[in-house]
C-alpha positions as CSV (number, residue, x, y, z in Angstrom):
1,X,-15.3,-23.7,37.2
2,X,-13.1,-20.5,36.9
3,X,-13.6,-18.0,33.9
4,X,-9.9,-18.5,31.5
5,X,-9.0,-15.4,31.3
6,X,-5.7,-16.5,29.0
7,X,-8.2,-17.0,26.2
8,X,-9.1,-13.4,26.4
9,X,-6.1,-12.1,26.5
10,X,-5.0,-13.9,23.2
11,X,-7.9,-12.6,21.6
12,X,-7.6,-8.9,22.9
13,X,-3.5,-9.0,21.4
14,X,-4.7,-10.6,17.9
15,X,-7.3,-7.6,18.0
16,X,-4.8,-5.3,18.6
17,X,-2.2,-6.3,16.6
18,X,-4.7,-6.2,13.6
19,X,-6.3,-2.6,14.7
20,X,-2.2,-1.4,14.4
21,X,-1.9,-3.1,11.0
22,X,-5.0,-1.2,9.7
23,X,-3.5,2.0,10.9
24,X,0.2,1.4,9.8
25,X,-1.7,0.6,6.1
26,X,-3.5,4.0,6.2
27,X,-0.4,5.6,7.4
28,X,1.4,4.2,4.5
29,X,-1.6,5.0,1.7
30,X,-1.4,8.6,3.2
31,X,2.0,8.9,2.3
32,X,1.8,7.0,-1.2
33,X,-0.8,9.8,-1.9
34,X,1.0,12.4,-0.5
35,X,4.1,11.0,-3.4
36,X,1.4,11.8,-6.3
37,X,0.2,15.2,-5.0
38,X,3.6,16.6,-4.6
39,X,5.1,15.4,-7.5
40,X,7.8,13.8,-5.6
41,X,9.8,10.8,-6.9
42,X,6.7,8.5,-8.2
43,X,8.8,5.5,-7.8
44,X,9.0,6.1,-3.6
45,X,5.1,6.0,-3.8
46,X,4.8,2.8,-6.3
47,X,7.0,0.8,-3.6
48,X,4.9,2.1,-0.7
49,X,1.7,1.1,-2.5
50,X,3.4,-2.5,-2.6
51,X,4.3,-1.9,0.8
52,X,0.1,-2.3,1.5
53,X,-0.7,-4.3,-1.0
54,X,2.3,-6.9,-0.8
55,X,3.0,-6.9,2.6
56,X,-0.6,-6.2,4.0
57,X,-3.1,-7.3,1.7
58,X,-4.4,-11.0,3.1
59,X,-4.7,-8.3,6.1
60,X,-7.2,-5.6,5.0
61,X,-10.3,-5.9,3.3
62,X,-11.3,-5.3,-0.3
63,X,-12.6,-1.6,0.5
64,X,-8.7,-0.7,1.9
65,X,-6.8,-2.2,-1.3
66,X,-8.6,0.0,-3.5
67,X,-7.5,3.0,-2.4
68,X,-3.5,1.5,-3.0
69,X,-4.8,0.0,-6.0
70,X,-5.8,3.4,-7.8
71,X,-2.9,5.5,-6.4
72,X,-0.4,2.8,-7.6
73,X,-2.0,3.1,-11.3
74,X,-2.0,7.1,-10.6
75,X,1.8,7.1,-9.9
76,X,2.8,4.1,-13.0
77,X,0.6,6.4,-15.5
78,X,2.8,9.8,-14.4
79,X,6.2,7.8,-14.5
80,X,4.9,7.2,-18.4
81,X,3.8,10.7,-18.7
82,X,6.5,12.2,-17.1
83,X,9.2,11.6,-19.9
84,X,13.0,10.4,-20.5
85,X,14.0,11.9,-17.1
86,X,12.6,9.0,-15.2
87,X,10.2,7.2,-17.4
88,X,10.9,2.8,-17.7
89,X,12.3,1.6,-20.7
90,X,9.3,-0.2,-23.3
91,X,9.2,-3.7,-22.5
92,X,11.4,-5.9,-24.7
93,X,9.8,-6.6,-28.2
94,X,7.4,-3.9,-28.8
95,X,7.6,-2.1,-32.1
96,X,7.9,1.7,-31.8
């Protein structure tokens, strides 16, 4: 009987592919963190914090969302603080 090597192969592309995925999510949680330390537009950084947790999140494990998690509730809370100049509007039928 000869060794299938096919099998390996698969296996070695699926283990790539996922080792790329991890990388292109730290890549993109760098750069979500890099929107709340330079005070850059917050709103570029809340969409690349969906980008992970959206688009990537059945992908990477518990430990890896966190870090999205809290940066995304870092950037929401400075919109808020931030004021009128690019603060969102109070949902729809709260008194104020």
């Amino acid at each position: 009987m000869g060794i299938n090597h096919g099998c390996y192969c698969v296996y070695a592309y699926a283990s790539l592919t996922w080792l790329l995925q991890l990388e292109k999510c730290r890549m993109l949680i760098e750069i979500a963190g890099n929107y709340l330390d330079e005070g850059a537009n917050p709103f570029h950084g809340v969409e690349v914090c969906n980008e992970v947790l959206e688009g990537h999140g059945s992908e990477i494990g518990s430990m890896m969302r966190h870090e999205p998690l809290c940066i995304l509730a870092a950037l929401l809370l400075k919109i808020v603080i931030v004021g009128d100049d690019c603060a969102l509007p109070p949902p729809q039928g709260i008194a104020g």
